[in-house]
N, C-alpha and C positions, 0 to 999 in steps of 0.2 A: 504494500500500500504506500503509494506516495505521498509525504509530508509538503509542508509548506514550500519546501524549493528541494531541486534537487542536489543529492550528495554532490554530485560532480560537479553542479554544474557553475561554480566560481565563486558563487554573488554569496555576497556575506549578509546576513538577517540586519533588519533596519537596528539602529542602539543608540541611546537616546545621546546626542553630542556631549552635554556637560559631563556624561559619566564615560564617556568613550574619551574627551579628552583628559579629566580627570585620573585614567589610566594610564594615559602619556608620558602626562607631568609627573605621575606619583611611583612607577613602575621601578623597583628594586630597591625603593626607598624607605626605612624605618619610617613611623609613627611621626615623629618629630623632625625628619628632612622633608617627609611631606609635605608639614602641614608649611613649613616654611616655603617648600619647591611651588605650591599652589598661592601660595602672598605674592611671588614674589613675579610667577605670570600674569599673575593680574595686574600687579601693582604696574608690571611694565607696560600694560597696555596705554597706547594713548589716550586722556581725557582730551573727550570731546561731551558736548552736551550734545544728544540725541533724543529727541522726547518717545521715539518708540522701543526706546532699549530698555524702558523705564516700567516697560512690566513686567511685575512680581512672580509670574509663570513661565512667558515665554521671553521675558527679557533675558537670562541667561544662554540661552541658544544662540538667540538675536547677537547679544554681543559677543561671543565667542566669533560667529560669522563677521561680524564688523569690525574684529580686531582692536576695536579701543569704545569709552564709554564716560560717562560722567560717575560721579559718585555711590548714585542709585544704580546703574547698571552694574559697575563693578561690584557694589556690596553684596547685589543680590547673587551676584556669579560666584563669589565668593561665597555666600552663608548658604548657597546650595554644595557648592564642593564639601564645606565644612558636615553638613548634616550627613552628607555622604560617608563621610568619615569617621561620623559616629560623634562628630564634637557639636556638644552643644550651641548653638549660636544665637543671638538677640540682635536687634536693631537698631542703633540709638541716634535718634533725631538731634541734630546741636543747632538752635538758630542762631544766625550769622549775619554778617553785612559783608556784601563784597567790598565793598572800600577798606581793604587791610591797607596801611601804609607801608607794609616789609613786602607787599609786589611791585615789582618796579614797570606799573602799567604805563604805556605809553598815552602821551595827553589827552586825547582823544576816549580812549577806554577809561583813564581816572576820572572824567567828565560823566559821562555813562554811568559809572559806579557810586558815583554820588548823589544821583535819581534813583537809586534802587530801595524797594523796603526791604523788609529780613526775609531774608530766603532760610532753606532750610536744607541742610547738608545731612550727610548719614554715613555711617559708618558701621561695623561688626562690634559686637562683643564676645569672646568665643569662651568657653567656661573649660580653664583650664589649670589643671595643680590643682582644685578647689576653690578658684577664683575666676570671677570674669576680668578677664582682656581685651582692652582698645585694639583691635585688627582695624587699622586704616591703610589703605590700598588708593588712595583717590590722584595722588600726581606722582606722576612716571618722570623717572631721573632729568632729564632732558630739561623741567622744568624748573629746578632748584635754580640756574641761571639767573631766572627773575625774582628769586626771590622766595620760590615755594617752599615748603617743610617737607620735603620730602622723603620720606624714611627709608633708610639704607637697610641693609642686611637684618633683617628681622631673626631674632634667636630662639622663637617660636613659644614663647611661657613669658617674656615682660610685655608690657605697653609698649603701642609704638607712638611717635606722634601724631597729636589730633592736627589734619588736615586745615581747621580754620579757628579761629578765635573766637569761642562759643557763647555766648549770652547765656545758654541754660541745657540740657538736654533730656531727652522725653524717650522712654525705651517702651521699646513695640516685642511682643513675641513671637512676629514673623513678618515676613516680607509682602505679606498682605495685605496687613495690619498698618504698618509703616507706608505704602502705598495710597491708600484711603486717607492717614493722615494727611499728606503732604497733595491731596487731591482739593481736601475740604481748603487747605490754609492760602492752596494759589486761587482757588475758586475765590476765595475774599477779596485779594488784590484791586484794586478799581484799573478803570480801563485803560489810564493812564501808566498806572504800574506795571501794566504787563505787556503795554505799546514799549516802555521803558525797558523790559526785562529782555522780550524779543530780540529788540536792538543791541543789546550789551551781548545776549548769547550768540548773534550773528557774529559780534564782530572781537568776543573771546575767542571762539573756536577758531576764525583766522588769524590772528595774532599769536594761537601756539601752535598752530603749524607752521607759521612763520619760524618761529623760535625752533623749532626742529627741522625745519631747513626741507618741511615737506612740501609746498609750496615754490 
Protein backbone atom coordinates (compact mmCIF):
# COMPACT_ATOMS: atom_id res chain seq x y z
CA UNK A 1 0.00 0.00 0.00
CA UNK A 2 1.38 3.25 -0.95
CA UNK A 3 1.84 6.15 1.62
CA UNK A 4 1.88 9.70 1.23
CA UNK A 5 4.84 9.81 -1.24
CA UNK A 6 6.80 7.40 -2.53
CA UNK A 7 10.20 5.72 -0.82
CA UNK A 8 12.07 6.44 -3.90
CA UNK A 9 10.92 8.98 -5.13
CA UNK A 10 13.21 12.01 -3.61
CA UNK A 11 10.83 14.69 -2.35
CA UNK A 12 11.22 15.11 1.22
CA UNK A 13 7.67 15.44 3.45
CA UNK A 14 6.74 19.20 3.84
CA UNK A 15 8.48 20.46 7.90
CA UNK A 16 7.44 23.24 9.38
CA UNK A 17 10.76 26.07 8.49
CA UNK A 18 11.22 27.51 12.10
CA UNK A 19 11.86 23.82 13.36
CA UNK A 20 13.64 22.74 10.15
CA UNK A 21 15.89 25.66 10.45
CA UNK A 22 16.09 25.58 14.03
CA UNK A 23 17.83 22.17 13.25
CA UNK A 24 20.51 23.94 11.22
CA UNK A 25 21.56 26.28 13.71
CA UNK A 26 21.36 23.88 16.61
CA UNK A 27 22.80 20.44 15.16
CA UNK A 28 25.72 18.99 17.29
CA UNK A 29 25.30 21.40 19.74
CA UNK A 30 24.84 21.00 23.77
CA UNK A 31 21.97 22.65 25.56
CA UNK A 32 23.75 25.97 26.16
CA UNK A 33 25.78 26.51 22.59
CA UNK A 34 22.32 26.21 21.23
CA UNK A 35 20.54 28.33 22.80
CA UNK A 36 23.32 30.86 22.25
CA UNK A 37 23.97 29.58 18.39
CA UNK A 38 19.95 30.52 17.88
CA UNK A 39 20.54 34.46 19.61
CA UNK A 40 22.90 34.97 17.86
CA UNK A 41 21.18 34.02 14.18
CA UNK A 42 18.74 36.18 14.89
CA UNK A 43 20.36 38.78 16.58
CA UNK A 44 22.38 38.90 13.17
CA UNK A 45 19.49 39.24 11.09
CA UNK A 46 18.92 42.71 9.69
CA UNK A 47 16.36 45.09 11.50
CA UNK A 48 14.04 46.38 9.30
CA UNK A 49 10.52 47.24 10.39
CA UNK A 50 8.06 45.19 8.27
CA UNK A 51 4.47 45.37 9.43
CA UNK A 52 3.62 41.62 8.16
CA UNK A 53 6.54 39.87 9.87
CA UNK A 54 4.68 41.14 12.92
CA UNK A 55 2.47 38.05 13.22
CA UNK A 56 2.44 36.06 16.36
CA UNK A 57 1.88 32.74 14.06
CA UNK A 58 3.12 33.13 10.81
CA UNK A 59 5.48 35.80 11.50
CA UNK A 60 8.23 33.49 12.39
CA UNK A 61 8.21 31.63 8.95
CA UNK A 62 7.65 35.11 7.20
CA UNK A 63 10.85 36.26 8.78
CA UNK A 64 13.02 33.42 8.44
CA UNK A 65 12.11 33.95 4.57
CA UNK A 66 12.95 37.70 4.63
CA UNK A 67 16.13 37.33 6.39
CA UNK A 68 15.92 40.34 8.67
CA UNK A 69 12.94 41.82 10.81
CA UNK A 70 12.07 44.46 13.55
CA UNK A 71 11.88 43.70 17.04
CA UNK A 72 8.47 41.95 17.03
CA UNK A 73 9.60 39.75 14.34
CA UNK A 74 12.67 38.72 15.62
CA UNK A 75 11.38 38.01 19.29
CA UNK A 76 8.74 36.15 18.04
CA UNK A 77 11.21 33.87 15.81
CA UNK A 78 13.12 33.60 18.77
CA UNK A 79 10.60 32.73 21.64
CA UNK A 80 9.26 30.16 19.00
CA UNK A 81 12.89 28.49 18.69
CA UNK A 82 13.05 28.83 22.55
CA UNK A 83 9.62 26.94 23.26
CA UNK A 84 11.08 24.46 20.80
CA UNK A 85 13.74 23.90 23.07
CA UNK A 86 11.80 23.25 25.96
CA UNK A 87 12.95 26.86 27.44
CA UNK A 88 10.41 28.72 28.93
CA UNK A 89 9.80 32.04 27.37
CA UNK A 90 7.68 35.58 28.06
CA UNK A 91 7.27 38.62 26.39
CA UNK A 92 8.18 41.95 27.69
CA UNK A 93 6.74 45.09 26.24
CA UNK A 94 9.21 48.31 27.22
CA UNK A 95 7.79 51.72 26.05
CA UNK A 96 10.04 53.90 24.55
CA UNK A 97 10.77 57.19 22.54
CA UNK A 98 12.76 56.80 19.48
CA UNK A 99 14.52 60.08 20.18
CA UNK A 100 17.51 58.34 22.04
CA UNK A 101 20.26 60.95 21.96
CA UNK A 102 23.22 57.97 21.92
CA UNK A 103 21.81 57.30 17.88
CA UNK A 104 23.73 59.24 15.94
CA UNK A 105 20.60 59.97 13.53
CA UNK A 106 21.17 61.80 10.69
CA UNK A 107 19.04 65.46 10.67
CA UNK A 108 16.42 64.70 8.89
CA UNK A 109 15.40 61.21 10.94
CA UNK A 110 16.30 63.30 14.49
CA UNK A 111 13.57 65.79 13.19
CA UNK A 112 11.07 62.78 12.46
CA UNK A 113 11.95 61.27 15.98
CA UNK A 114 10.89 64.16 17.64
CA UNK A 115 7.17 63.99 16.39
CA UNK A 116 6.86 60.56 17.52
CA UNK A 117 4.61 59.21 20.70
CA UNK A 118 5.91 56.05 22.68
CA UNK A 119 6.17 53.38 20.79
CA UNK A 120 6.49 50.07 22.09
CA UNK A 121 9.44 47.77 21.62
CA UNK A 122 9.61 44.00 22.97
CA UNK A 123 11.87 41.73 23.68
CA UNK A 124 12.33 37.78 25.38
CA UNK A 125 12.59 36.75 28.64
CA UNK A 126 13.74 33.02 28.69
CA UNK A 127 13.60 31.35 32.39
CA UNK A 128 16.74 30.13 32.82
CA UNK A 129 19.06 28.61 36.05
CA UNK A 130 15.73 29.41 37.96
CA UNK A 131 15.44 32.89 36.79
CA UNK A 132 14.19 34.89 33.83
CA UNK A 133 16.56 36.51 31.27
CA UNK A 134 16.54 39.63 29.14
CA UNK A 135 17.12 37.73 25.56
CA UNK A 136 17.38 40.84 23.24
CA UNK A 137 18.09 40.19 19.74
CA UNK A 138 16.76 43.41 18.14
CA UNK A 139 20.07 45.30 16.39
CA UNK A 140 22.58 43.37 14.35
CA UNK A 141 26.36 44.23 14.72
CA UNK A 142 26.57 46.58 11.79
CA UNK A 143 24.43 48.91 13.65
CA UNK A 144 26.41 49.63 16.80
CA UNK A 145 28.37 52.26 14.31
CA UNK A 146 25.43 54.62 15.11
CA UNK A 147 25.29 54.33 18.15
CA UNK A 148 23.12 51.20 18.92
CA UNK A 149 23.56 48.65 22.15
CA UNK A 150 24.09 46.03 20.54
CA UNK A 151 24.84 42.83 22.38
CA UNK A 152 27.86 40.81 21.45
CA UNK A 153 28.59 37.22 22.39
CA UNK A 154 25.79 36.27 24.53
CA UNK A 155 26.93 33.54 27.31
CA UNK A 156 23.44 32.02 27.28
CA UNK A 157 22.25 32.29 31.43
CA UNK A 158 23.09 36.54 32.05
CA UNK A 159 21.11 39.52 30.64
CA UNK A 160 21.91 40.93 27.61
CA UNK A 161 21.29 44.46 26.99
CA UNK A 162 18.00 46.11 26.66
CA UNK A 163 17.76 47.35 23.13
CA UNK A 164 16.18 50.91 24.13
CA UNK A 165 15.73 53.14 27.16
CA UNK A 166 12.56 51.81 28.78
CA UNK A 167 9.83 54.11 30.54
CA UNK A 168 8.28 50.98 32.18
CA UNK A 169 7.66 47.32 30.93
CA UNK A 170 4.56 45.17 30.80
CA UNK A 171 5.12 41.15 30.35
CA UNK A 172 2.69 39.07 28.16
CA UNK A 173 2.68 35.18 28.36
CA UNK A 174 2.87 34.72 24.69
CA UNK A 175 3.22 36.05 21.49
CA UNK A 176 -0.28 36.49 21.12
CA UNK A 177 -0.98 38.07 23.81
CA UNK A 178 1.95 40.77 23.37
CA UNK A 179 0.51 41.17 19.72
CA UNK A 180 -3.14 42.35 20.64
CA UNK A 181 -1.25 44.55 23.12
CA UNK A 182 0.69 46.43 20.81
CA UNK A 183 -2.48 46.27 18.25
CA UNK A 184 -4.87 48.06 20.90
CA UNK A 185 -1.83 50.89 21.84
CA UNK A 186 -1.11 51.89 17.99
CA UNK A 187 -4.95 51.70 17.21
CA UNK A 188 -4.96 54.82 19.83
CA UNK A 189 -2.32 56.95 18.11
CA UNK A 190 -4.26 59.99 16.38
CA UNK A 191 -3.89 60.23 12.63
CA UNK A 192 -1.21 62.46 12.99
CA UNK A 193 0.89 60.17 14.97
CA UNK A 194 0.84 57.48 12.75
CA UNK A 195 1.09 59.87 9.38
CA UNK A 196 4.21 60.76 11.76
CA UNK A 197 5.33 57.04 12.42
CA UNK A 198 4.96 55.86 8.63
CA UNK A 199 7.24 58.52 7.62
CA UNK A 200 10.19 57.85 10.26
CA UNK A 201 9.68 53.87 9.44
CA UNK A 202 10.09 54.66 5.76
CA UNK A 203 13.00 56.58 6.15
CA UNK A 204 14.64 54.26 9.37
CA UNK A 205 14.69 51.28 7.23
CA UNK A 206 16.63 53.40 4.52
CA UNK A 207 19.05 55.00 6.59
CA UNK A 208 20.39 51.31 7.86
CA UNK A 209 20.62 49.94 4.95
CA UNK A 210 22.59 52.71 4.07
CA UNK A 211 24.75 52.20 7.11
CA UNK A 212 25.39 48.42 5.95
CA UNK A 213 26.20 49.42 2.61
CA UNK A 214 23.11 47.49 1.22
CA UNK A 215 21.89 50.20 -0.77
Amino acid sequence: MQGSRSRGSGEEPTRDPVAQKLGEWTRGLDALEARTAVFTHVRDMPYEIIAELKDPVEGPARTLKARRGSCSAKHFLLGAMFDAMDIPVRYITFPFYWDDPDIDYPPHLRELAQRLPVEYHVANEAFLDGKWVLVDATWDPPLAAAGYPVNGAWDGVSNTLNAVKPLDEIAHASAVERAKFENEAVAAYTEEEKSALDEFVASLNGWLRELRGED
